[in-house]
Each structure stands twice: as structure tokens, then as C-alpha cells.
C-alpha positions as CSV (number, residue, x, y, z in Angstrom):
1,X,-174.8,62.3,75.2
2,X,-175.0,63.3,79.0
3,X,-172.2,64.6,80.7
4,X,-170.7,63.8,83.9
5,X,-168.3,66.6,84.8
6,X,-166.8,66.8,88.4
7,X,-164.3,69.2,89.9
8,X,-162.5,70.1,92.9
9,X,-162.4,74.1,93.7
10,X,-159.2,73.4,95.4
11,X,-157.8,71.3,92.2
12,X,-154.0,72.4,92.0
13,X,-153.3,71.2,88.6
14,X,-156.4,72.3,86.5
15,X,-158.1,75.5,87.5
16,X,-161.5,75.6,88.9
17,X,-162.4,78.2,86.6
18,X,-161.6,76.2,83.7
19,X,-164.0,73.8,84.2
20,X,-166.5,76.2,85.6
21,X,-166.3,77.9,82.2
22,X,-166.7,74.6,80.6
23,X,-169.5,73.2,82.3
24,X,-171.2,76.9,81.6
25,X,-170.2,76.5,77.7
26,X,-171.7,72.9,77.8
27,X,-175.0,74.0,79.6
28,X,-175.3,76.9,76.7
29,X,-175.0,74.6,73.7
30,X,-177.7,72.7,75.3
31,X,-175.9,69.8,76.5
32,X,-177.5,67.8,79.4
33,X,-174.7,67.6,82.2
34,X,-174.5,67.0,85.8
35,X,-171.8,69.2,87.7
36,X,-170.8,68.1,91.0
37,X,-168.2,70.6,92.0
38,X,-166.2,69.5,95.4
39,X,-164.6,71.0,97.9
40,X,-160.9,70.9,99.3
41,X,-159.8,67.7,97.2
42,X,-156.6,67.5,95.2
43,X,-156.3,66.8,91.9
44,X,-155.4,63.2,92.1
45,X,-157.9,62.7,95.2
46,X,-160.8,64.0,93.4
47,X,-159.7,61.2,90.4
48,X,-160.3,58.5,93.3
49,X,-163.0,60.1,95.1
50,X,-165.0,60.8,92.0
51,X,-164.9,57.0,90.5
52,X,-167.6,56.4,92.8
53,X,-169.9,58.7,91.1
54,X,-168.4,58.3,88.0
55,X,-169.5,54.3,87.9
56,X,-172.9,54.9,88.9
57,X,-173.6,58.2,86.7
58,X,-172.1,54.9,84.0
59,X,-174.5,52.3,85.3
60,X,-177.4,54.3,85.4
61,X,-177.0,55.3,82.0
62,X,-176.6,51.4,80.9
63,X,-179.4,50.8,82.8
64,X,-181.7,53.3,81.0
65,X,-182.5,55.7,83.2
66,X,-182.2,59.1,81.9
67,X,-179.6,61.7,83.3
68,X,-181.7,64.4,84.6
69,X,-178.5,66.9,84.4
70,X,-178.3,70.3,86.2
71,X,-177.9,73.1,84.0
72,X,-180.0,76.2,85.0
73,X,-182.4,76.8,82.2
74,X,-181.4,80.7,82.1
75,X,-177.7,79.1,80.4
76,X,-179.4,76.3,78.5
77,X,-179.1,76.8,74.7
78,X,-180.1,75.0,71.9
């Protein structure tokens, strides 16, 4: 299943390097996600500023078109 995970490096409620490590863990089991870190957003910012990617990383996907995800191959598992 691919993975959309987005993340503000300025998020005040959920570390950065949380999901930093998570989107490394993700791209070491082999999992195909796209990252999108942002910058200087807040938490509940980044929620509305992220639908918009969010929907269309969604539509694509109904649409058939194949998530080409981002994970360097030197951390992809599998």
C-alpha cells in the first residue's frame, strides 16, 4: 500500500524526528512512500495545508496511476 507521509520541521505537537524516523523505518521495510517534509508550518496548519496533496496523492491512486514514492534505495529493504 503506498504511503503518503507529510511533516512540518517546525510541527510543535509531534516532533520532526519522529516522523523522520518513521518514514526512514518505512523506507527500510520496503514500503513505497512519498515524504514531503515542510517547512515553518504548525501542526494544525500543516493538517490544512497538506489536504491538498493529500486528495490528489488519493485520486491518483483511484485513478491507477502508480505512486512512484521517494525512498533512497540505499534504506530500501525488503
Amino acid at each position: 500500500m503506498p504511503v503518503l507521509q507529510y511533516h512540518s520541521k517546525t510541527d510543535e505537537i509531534v516532533n520532526y524526528n519522529q516522523a523522520s524516523l518513521l518514514h526512514d523505518d518505512y523506507c527500510a521495510l520496503g514500503m513505497n512512500v512519498t515524504w514531503k517534509p515542510w517547512e515553518n508550518l504548525s501542526h494544525i496548519t500543516l493538517v490544512y495545508r497538506g489536504n491538498a496533496d493529500a486528495m490528489a496523492f488519493i485520486a491518483d491512486r483511484l485513478a491507477g496511476k502508480p505512486a512512484a514514492g521517494d525512498c533512497p534505495a540505499a534504506k530500501r529493504g525488503g
